[in-house]
Structures are given as C-alpha cells and as structure tokens.
C-alpha positions as CSV (number, residue, x, y, z in Angstrom):
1,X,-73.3,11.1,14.9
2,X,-69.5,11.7,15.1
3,X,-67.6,8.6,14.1
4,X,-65.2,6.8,16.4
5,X,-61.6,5.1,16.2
6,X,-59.2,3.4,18.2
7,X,-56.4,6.5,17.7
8,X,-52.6,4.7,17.5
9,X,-51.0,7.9,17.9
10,X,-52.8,8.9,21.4
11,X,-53.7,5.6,22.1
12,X,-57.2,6.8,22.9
13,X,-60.9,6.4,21.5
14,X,-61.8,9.6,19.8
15,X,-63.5,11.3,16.9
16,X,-62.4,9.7,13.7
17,X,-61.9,12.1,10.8
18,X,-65.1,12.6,8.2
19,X,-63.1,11.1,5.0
20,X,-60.0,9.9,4.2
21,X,-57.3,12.3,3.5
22,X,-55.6,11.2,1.3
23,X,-55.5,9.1,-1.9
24,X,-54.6,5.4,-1.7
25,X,-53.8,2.8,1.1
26,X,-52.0,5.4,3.3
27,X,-55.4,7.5,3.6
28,X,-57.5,4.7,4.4
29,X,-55.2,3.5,6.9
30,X,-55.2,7.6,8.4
31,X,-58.8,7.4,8.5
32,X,-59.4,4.0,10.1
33,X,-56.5,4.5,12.9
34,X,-56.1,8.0,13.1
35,X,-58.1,10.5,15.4
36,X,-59.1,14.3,14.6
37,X,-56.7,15.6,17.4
38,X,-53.6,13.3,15.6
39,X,-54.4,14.4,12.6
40,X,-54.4,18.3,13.2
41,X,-51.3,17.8,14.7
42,X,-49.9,16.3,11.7
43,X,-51.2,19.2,9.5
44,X,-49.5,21.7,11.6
45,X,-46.3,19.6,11.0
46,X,-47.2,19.3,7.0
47,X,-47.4,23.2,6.8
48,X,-44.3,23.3,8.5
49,X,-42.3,20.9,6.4
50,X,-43.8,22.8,2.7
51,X,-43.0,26.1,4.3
52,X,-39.3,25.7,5.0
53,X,-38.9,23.1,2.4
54,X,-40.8,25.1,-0.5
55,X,-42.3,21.8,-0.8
56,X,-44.5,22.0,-4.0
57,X,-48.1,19.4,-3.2
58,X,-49.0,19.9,-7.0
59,X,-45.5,18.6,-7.6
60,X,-45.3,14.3,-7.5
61,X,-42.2,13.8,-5.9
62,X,-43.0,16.2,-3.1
63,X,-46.0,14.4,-2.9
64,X,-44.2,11.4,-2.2
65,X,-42.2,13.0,0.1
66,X,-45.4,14.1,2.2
67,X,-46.6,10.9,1.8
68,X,-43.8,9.4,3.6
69,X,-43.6,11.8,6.7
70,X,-46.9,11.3,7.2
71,X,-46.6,7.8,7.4
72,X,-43.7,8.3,9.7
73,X,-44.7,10.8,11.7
74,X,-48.1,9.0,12.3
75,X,-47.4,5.2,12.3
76,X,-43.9,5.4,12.9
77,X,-43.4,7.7,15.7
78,X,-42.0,11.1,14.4
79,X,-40.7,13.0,11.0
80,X,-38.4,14.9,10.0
81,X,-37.5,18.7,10.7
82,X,-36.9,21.2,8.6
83,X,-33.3,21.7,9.0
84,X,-32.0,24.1,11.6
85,X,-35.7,23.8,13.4
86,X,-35.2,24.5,16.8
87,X,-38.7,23.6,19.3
88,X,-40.3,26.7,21.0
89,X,-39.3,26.8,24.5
C-alpha cells in the first residue's frame, strides 16, 4: 500500500515518497510533507543546478548548498537559477 501525505508544495494529498532522501532533519521533513510529483520536480531542478554549477555532491560545501535550495525551493517557494537560465518558451 502506497503511503500518503498532505503535499505543501501542491497542496494536495498524494503518494508520499518510500524513504527519506536525505540525511538529517531536512529529509525527514521532505518525506513527511513532501509528495512524489514535488519531489521529481525538485530532482529535475537539482540536476540542473550541479550541471551548470559543476556542483560536486561528494563535495561538503556543495552539499550544503543543495541542501539549502532544496529547502528553498520546497518549503520556501522557489531556488535559485543557474545564472543566465532562461525558461523554455
């Protein structure tokens, strides 16, 4: 049986996630208030972010720095961009 939340980011019920994500209070709070749709979303935005940043996950302080957008773009209502990102249209 597929587990349920109360997403904050849709503002919807929906499938929770099947662990949390990340290490610490920031992936317990993802996997308590955070739906699979949300979440996929934010992945997509991750990649993003270590692609035009040459963002490093082994390395701590890019860690951090993940950590933080992911709080933002979550909880908070939106990240950064890469600079010079420019939306498809």
């Amino acid at each position: 049986m597929t587990r349920k939340v109360h997403c904050v980011v849709d503002n919807i019920d929906t499938d929770g996630l099947d662990f949390p994500p990340w290490p610490g209070e920031a992936g317990k709070r993802v996997f308590n208030e955070v739906g699979k749709p949300a979440w996929q979303r934010w992945l997509a935005h991750q990649t993003m972010l270590i692609n035009e940043n040459r963002i490093s996950p082994m390395n701590p302080e890019h860690r951090a720095f993940l950590e933080a957008q992911m709080v933002k773009y979550l909880f908070e209502g939106g990240a950064d961009k890469p600079p010079g990102y420019m939306p498809e249209a």
